[in-house]
Backbone as JSON, one array per atom type, in Angstrom:
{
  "sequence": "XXXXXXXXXXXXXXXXXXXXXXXXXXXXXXXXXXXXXXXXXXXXXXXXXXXXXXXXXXXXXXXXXXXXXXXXXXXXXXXXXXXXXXXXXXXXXXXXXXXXXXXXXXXXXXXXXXXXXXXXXXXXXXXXXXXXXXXXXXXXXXXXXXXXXXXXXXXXXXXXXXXXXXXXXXXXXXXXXXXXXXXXXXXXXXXXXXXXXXXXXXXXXXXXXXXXXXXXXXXXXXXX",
  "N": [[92.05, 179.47, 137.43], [93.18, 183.01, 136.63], [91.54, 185.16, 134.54], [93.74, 186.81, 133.29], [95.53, 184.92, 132.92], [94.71, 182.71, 130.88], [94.25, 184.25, 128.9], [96.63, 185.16, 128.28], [97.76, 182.65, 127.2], [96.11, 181.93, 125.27], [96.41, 184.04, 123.01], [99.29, 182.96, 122.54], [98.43, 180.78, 121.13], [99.29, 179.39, 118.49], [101.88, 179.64, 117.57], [102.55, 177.78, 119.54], [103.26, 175.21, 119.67], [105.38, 174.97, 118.13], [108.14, 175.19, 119.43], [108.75, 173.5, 121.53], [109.95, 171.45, 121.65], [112.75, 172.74, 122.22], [112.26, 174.17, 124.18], [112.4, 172.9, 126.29], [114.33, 170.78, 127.32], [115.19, 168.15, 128.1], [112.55, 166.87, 126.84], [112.02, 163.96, 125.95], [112.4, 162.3, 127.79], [111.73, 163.31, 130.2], [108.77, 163.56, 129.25], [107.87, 160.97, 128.28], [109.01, 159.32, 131.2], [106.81, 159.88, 132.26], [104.55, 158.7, 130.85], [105.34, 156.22, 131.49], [104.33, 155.54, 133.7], [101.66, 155.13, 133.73], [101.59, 152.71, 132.69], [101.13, 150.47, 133.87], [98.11, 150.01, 134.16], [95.12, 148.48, 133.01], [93.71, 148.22, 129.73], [90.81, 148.98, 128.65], [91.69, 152.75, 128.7], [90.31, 155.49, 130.89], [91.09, 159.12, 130.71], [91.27, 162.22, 132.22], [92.83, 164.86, 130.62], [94.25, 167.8, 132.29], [94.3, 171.17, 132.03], [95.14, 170.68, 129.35], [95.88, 172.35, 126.78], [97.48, 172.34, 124.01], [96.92, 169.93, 123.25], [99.22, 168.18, 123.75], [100.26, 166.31, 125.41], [98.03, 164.91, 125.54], [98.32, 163.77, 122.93], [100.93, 162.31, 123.06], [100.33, 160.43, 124.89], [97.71, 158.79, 123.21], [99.74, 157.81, 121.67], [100.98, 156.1, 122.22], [99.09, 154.95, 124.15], [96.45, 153.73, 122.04], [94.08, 152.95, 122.59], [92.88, 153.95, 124.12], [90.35, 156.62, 125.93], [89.86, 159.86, 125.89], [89.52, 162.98, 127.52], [89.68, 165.9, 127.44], [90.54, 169.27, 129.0], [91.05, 172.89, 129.41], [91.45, 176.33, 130.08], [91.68, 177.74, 128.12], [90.54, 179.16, 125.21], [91.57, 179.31, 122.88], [94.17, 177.71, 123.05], [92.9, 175.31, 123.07], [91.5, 175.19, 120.99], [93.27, 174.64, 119.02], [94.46, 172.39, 120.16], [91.69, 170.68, 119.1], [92.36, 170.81, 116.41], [94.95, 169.31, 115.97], [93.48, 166.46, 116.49], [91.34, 166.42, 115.02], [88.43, 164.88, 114.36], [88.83, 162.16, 115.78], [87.72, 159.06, 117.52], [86.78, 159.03, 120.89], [88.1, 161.11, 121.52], [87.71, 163.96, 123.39], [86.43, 167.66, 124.23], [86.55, 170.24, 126.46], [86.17, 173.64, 127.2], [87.32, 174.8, 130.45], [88.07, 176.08, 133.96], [90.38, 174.75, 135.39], [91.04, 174.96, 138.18], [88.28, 175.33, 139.08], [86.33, 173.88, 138.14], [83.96, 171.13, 137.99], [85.16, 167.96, 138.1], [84.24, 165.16, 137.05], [84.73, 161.97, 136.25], [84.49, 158.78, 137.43], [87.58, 158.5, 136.64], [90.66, 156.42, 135.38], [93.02, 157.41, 135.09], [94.7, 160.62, 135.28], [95.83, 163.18, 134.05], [98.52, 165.44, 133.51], [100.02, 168.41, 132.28], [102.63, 170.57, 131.83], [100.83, 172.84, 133.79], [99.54, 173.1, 136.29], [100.89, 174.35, 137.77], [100.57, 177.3, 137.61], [98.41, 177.59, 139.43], [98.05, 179.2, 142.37], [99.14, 178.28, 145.45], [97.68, 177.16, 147.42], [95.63, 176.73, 145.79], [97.05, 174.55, 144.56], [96.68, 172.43, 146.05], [93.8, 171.86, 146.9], [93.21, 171.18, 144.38], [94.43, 169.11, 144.2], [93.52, 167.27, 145.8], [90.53, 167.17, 145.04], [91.35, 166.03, 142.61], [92.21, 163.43, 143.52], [89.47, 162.36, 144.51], [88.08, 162.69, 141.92], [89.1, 159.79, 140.54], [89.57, 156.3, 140.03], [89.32, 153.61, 142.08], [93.14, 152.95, 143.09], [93.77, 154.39, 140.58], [95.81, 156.75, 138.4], [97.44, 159.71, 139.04], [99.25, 162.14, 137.01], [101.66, 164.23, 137.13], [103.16, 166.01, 134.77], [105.56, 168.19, 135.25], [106.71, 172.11, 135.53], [109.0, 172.81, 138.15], [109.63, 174.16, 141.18], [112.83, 175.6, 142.63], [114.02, 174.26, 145.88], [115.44, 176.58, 147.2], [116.18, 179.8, 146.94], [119.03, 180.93, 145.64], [119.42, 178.28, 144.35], [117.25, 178.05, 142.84], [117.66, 180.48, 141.16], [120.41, 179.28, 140.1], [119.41, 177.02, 138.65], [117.46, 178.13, 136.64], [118.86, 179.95, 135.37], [120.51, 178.12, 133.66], [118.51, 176.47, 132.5], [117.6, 178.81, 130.61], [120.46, 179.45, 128.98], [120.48, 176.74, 128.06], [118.15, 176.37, 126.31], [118.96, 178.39, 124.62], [120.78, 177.42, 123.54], [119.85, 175.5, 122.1], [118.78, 176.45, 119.85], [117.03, 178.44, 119.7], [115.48, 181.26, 119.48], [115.47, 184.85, 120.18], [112.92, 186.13, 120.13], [111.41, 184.11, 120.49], [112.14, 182.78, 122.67], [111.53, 185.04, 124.08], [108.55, 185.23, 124.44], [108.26, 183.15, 126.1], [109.45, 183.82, 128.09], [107.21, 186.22, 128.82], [105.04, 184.36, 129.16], [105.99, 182.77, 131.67], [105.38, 184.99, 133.34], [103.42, 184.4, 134.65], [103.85, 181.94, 136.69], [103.98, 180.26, 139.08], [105.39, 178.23, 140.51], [106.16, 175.53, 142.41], [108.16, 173.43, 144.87], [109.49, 170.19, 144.62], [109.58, 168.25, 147.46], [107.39, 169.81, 148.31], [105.27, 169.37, 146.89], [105.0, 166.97, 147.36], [104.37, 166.17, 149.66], [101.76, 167.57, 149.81], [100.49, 166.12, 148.14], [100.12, 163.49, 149.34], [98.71, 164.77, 152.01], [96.36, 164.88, 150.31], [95.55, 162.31, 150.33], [96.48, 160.3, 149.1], [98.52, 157.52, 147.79], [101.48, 155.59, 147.14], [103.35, 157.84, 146.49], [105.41, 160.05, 144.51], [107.92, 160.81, 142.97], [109.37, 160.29, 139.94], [110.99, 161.43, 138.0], [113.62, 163.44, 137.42], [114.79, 166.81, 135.92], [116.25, 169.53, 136.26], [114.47, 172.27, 136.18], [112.29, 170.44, 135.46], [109.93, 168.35, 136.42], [108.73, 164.67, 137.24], [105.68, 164.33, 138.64], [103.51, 161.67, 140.38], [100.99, 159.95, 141.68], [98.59, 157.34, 143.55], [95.19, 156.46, 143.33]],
  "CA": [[93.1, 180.37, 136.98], [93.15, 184.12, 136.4], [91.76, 185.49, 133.2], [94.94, 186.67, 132.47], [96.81, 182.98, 132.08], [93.85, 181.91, 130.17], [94.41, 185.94, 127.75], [97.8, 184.95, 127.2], [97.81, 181.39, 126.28], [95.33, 182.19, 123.8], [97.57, 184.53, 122.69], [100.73, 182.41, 122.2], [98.09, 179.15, 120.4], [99.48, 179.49, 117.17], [103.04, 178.83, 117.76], [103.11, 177.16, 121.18], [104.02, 173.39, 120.04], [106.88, 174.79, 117.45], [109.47, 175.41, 119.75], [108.51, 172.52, 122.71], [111.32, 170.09, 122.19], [113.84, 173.46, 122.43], [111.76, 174.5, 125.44], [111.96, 171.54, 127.22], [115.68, 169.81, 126.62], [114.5, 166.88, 128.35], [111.28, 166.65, 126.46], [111.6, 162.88, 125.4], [112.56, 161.5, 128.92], [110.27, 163.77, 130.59], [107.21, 162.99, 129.3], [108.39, 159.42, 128.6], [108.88, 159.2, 132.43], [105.28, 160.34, 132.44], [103.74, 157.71, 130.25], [105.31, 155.12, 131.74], [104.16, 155.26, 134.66], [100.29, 154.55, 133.12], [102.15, 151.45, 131.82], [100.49, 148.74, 134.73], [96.68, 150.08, 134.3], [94.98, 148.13, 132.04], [93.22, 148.44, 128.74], [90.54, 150.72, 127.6], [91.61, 153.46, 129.44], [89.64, 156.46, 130.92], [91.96, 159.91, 130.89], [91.79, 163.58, 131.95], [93.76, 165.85, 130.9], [93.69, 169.01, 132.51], [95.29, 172.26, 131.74], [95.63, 170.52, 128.12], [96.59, 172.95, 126.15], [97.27, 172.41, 122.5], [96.78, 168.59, 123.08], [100.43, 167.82, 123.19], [100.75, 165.32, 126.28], [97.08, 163.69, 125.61], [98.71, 162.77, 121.39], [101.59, 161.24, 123.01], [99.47, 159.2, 125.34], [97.32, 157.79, 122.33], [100.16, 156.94, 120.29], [101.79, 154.95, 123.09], [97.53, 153.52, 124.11], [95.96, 153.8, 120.71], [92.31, 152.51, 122.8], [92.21, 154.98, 125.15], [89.62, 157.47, 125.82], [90.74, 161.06, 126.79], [88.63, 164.05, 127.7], [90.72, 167.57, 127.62], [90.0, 170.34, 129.4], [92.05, 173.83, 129.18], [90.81, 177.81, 130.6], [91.84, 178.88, 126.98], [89.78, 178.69, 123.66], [92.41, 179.1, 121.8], [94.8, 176.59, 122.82], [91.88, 174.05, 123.08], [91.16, 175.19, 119.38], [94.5, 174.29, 118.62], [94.18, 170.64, 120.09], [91.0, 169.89, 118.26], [93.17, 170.3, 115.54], [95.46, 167.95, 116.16], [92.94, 165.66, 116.93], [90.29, 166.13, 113.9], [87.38, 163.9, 114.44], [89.13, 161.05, 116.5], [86.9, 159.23, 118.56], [87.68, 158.85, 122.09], [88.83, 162.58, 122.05], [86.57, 164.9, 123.78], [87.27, 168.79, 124.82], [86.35, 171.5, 127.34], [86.72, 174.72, 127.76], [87.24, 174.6, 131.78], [89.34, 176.32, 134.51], [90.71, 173.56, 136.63], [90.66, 175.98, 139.41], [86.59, 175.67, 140.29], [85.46, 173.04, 137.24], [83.87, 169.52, 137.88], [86.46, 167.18, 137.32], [83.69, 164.54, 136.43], [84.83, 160.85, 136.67], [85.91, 158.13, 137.75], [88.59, 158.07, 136.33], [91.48, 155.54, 135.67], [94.03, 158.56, 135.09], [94.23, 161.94, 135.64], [96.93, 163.57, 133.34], [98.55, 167.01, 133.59], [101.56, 168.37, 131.9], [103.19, 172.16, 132.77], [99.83, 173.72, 133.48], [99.36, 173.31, 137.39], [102.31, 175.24, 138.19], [99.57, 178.36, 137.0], [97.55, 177.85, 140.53], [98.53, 179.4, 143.92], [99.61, 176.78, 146.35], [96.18, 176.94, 147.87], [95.07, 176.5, 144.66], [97.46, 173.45, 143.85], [96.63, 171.53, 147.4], [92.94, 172.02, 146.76], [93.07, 170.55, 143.08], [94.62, 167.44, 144.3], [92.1, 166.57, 146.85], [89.31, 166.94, 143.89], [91.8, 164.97, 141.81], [91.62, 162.45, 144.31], [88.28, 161.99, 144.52], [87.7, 162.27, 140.61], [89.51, 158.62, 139.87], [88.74, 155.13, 140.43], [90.57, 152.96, 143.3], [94.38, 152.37, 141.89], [93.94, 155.12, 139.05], [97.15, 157.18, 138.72], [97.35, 161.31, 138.69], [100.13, 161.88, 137.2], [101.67, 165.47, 136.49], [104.51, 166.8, 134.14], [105.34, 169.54, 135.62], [107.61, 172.67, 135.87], [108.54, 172.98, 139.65], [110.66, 175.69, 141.94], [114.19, 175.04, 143.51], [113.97, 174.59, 146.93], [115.73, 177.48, 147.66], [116.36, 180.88, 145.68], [119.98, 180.55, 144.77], [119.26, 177.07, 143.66], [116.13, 178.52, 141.79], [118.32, 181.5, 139.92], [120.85, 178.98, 138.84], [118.46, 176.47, 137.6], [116.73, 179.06, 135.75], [119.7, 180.57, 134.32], [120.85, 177.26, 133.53], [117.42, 176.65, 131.44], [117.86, 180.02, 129.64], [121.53, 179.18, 128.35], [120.31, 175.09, 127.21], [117.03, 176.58, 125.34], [119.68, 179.12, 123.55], [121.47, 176.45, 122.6], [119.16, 174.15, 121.33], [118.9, 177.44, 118.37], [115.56, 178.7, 119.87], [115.32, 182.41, 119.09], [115.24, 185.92, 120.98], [111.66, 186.38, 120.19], [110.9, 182.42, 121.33], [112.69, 182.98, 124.42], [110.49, 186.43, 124.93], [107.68, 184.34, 124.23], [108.24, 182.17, 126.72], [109.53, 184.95, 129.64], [106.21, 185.96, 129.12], [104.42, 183.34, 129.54], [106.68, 182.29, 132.67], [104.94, 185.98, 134.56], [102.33, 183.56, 135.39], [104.19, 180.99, 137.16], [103.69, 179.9, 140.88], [106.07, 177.31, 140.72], [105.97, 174.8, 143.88], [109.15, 172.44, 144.84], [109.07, 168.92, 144.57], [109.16, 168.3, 148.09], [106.24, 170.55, 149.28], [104.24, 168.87, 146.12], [104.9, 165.12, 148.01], [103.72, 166.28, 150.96], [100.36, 167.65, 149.19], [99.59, 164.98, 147.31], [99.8, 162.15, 150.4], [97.68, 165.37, 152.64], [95.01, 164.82, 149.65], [95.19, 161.15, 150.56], [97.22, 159.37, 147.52], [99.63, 156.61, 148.31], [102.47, 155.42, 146.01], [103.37, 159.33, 145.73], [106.92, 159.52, 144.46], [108.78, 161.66, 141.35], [110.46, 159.37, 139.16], [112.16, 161.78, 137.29], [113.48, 165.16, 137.71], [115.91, 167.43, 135.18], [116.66, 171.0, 136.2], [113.13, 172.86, 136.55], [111.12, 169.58, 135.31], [109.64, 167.07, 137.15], [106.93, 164.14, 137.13], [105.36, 163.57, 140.04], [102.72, 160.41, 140.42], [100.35, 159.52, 143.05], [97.84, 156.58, 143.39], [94.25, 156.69, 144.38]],
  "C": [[92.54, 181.77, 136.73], [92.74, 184.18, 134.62], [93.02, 185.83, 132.33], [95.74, 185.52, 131.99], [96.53, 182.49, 130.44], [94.28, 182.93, 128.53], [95.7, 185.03, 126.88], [98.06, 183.68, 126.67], [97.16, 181.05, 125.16], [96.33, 182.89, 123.16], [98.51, 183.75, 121.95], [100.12, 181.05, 121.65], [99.37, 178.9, 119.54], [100.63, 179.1, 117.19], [103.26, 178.72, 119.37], [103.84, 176.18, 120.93], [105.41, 173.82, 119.05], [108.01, 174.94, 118.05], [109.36, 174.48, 121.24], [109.8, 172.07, 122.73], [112.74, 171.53, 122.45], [113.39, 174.18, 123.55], [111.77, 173.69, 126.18], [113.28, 170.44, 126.75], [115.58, 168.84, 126.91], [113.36, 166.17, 127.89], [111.0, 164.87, 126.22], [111.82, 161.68, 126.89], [111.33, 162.15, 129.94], [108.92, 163.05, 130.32], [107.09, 161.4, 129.09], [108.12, 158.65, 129.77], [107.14, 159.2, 132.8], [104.38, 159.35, 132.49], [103.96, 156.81, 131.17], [104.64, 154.74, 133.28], [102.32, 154.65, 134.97], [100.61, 153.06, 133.0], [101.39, 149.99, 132.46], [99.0, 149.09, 134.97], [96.41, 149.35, 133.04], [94.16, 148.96, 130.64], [91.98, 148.44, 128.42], [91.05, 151.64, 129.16], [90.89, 154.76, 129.4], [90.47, 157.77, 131.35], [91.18, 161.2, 130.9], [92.75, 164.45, 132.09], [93.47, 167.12, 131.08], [94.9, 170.07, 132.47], [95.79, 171.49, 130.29], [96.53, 171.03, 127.13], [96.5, 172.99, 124.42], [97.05, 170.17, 122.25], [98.18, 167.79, 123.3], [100.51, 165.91, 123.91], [99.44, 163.77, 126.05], [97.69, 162.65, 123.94], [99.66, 161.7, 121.58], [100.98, 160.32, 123.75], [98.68, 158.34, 124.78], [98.23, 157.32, 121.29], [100.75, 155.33, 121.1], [100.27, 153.97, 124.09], [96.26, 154.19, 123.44], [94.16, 154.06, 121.18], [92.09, 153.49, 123.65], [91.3, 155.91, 125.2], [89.68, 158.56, 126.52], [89.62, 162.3, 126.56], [90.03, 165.72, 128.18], [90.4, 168.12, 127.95], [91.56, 171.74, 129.42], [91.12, 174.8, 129.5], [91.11, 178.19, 128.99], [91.36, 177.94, 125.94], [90.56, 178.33, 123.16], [93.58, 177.85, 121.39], [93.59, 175.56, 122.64], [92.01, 174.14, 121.39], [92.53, 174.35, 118.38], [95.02, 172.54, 118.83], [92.45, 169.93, 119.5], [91.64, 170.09, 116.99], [93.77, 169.59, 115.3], [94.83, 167.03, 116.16], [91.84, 164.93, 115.47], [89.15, 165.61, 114.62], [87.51, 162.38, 115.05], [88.28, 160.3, 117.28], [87.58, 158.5, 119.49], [87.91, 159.89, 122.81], [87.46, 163.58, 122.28], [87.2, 166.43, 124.45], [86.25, 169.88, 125.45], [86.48, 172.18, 127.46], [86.44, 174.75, 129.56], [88.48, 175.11, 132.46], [89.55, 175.13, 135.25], [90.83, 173.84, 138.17], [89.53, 175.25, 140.35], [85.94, 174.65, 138.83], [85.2, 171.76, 137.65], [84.47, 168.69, 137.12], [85.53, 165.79, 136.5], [84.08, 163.19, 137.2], [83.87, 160.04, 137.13], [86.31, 158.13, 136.18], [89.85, 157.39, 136.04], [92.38, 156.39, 135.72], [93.52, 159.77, 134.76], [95.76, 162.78, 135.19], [97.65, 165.45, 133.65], [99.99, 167.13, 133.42], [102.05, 170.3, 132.26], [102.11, 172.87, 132.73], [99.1, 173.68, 135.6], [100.2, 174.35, 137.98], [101.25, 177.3, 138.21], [98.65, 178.65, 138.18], [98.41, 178.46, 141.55], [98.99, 178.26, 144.71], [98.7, 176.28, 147.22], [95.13, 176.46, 146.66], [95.56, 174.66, 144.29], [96.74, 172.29, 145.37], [94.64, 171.29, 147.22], [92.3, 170.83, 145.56], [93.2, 169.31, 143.51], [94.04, 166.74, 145.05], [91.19, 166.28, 145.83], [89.95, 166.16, 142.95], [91.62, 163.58, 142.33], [90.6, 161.61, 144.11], [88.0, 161.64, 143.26], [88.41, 160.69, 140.28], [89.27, 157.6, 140.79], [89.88, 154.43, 141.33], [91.43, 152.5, 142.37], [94.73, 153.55, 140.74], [95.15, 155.94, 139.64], [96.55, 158.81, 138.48], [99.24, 161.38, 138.63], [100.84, 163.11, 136.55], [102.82, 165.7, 136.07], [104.86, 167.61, 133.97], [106.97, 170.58, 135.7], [107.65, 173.22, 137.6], [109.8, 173.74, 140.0], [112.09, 174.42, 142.53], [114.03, 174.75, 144.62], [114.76, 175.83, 147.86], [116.16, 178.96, 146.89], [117.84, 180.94, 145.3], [119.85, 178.79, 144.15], [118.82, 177.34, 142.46], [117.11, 179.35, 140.95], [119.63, 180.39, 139.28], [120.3, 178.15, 138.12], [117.72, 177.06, 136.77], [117.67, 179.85, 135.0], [120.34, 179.32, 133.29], [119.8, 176.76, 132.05], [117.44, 177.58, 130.47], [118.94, 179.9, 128.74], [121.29, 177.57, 127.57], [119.2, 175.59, 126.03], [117.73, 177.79, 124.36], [120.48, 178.39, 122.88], [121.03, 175.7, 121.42], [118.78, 175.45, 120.03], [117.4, 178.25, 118.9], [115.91, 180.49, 119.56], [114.72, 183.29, 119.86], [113.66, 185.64, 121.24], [110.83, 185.17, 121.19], [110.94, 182.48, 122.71], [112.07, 184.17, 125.25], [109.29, 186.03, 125.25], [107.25, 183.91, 125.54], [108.24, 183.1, 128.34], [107.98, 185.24, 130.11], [104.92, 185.32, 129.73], [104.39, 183.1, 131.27], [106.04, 183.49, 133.79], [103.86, 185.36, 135.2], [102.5, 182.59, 136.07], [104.37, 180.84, 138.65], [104.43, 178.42, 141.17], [106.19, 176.8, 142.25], [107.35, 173.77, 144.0], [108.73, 170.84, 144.78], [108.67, 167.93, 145.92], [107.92, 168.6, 148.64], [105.19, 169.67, 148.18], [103.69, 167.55, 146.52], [104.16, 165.2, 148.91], [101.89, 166.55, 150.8], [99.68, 166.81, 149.17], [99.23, 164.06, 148.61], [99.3, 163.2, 151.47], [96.15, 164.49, 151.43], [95.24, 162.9, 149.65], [95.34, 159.75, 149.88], [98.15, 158.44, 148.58], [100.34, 156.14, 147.12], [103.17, 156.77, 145.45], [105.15, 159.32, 145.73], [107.19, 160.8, 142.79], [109.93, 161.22, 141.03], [111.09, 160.2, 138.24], [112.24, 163.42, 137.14], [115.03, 165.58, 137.19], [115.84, 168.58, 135.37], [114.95, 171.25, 136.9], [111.9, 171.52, 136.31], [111.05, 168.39, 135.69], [108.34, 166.66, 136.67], [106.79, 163.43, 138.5], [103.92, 163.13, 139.67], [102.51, 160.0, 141.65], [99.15, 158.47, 142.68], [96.92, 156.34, 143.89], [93.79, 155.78, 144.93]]
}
């Protein structure tokens, strides 16, 4: 990623997770969708999450597998700083500062986690990643990303995006929140869900499929 992504997500640590569930109106099926799809690997599991963040997606993954062992990585201090908070002294939980760009993914891996933080690469960038995702996990392991993704076409895209703007005013979120967030959004390279299928089974996955998709957010899941 660009220093800048990494600038401003430091930036916006501090209150990133208070306004999630009004950023994300689907938030409990979404990432839900996410989990479950871990649901037929067994037990201890080995997880990275990349493009972390403030920890959000790796807390719900240990509440729903308690044994697991998760390694975080994120381009920004600050959010990272912000998920060893959450975290304390857990063990299991390990963290990185790392772009996901050009960093050794490490592994094997049984899963390979990622929640709205790919969307942040080029499309040379995203096709690239998922080859090295690939490779990083163990035969069977899942990659499995919860992601914000493009319309397939630009009136599609402007009303799904106006569409998002009027649900996250609803849900009570606030001017400033919603500036917040615009912000944020100048960094976005959003990819469709289509062109992402096609990626993933180039980088050599099978089982590749997106079980669940609301407006701008999708999870798409591939199997190595």
């Amino acid at each position: 990623m660009t220093e800048g992504v990494a600038e401003t997500f430091s930036r916006h640590a501090g209150g990133y997770d208070a306004p999630r569930r009004r950023l994300i109106p689907c938030f409990d099926d979404f990432y839900g969708s996410a989990l479950a799809v871990l649901d037929d690997l067994p037990d201890p599991l080995s997880v990275l999450d990349l493009g972390a963040g403030t920890g959000l997606f790796s807390a719900l993954l240990l509440e729903r597998r308690p044994g697991a062992r998760v390694h975080l990585t994120d381009a920004s201090e600050g959010m990272l700083d912000q998920a060893r908070g959450r975290f304390g002294q857990r063990a299991g939980v390990s963290f990185e500062v790392a772009d996901m760009a050009e960093a050794d993914l490490g592994g094997p891996w049984d899963a390979v986690i990622s929640a709205l933080a790919i969307h942040h690469l080029d499309h040379a960038g995203k096709r690239a990643l998922f080859g090295r995702i690939r490779r990083s996990l163990k035969p069977g392991g899942w990659f499995v990303n919860a992601e914000q993704i493009a319309a397939p076409d630009p009136v599609s895209e402007a009303r799904q995006t106006a569409r998002w703007y009027a649900a996250i005013r609803a849900a009570g979120l606030s001017e400033a929140e919603v500036d917040a967030a615009t912000e944020r959004m100048r960094h976005d390279i959003s990819a469709s869900v289509e062109d992402q299928l096609v990626w993933l089974r180039e980088a050599g996955f099978f089982e590749v499929d997106c079980p669940y998709r609301n407006g701008r957010f999708a999870v798409l899941c591939a199997r190595a």
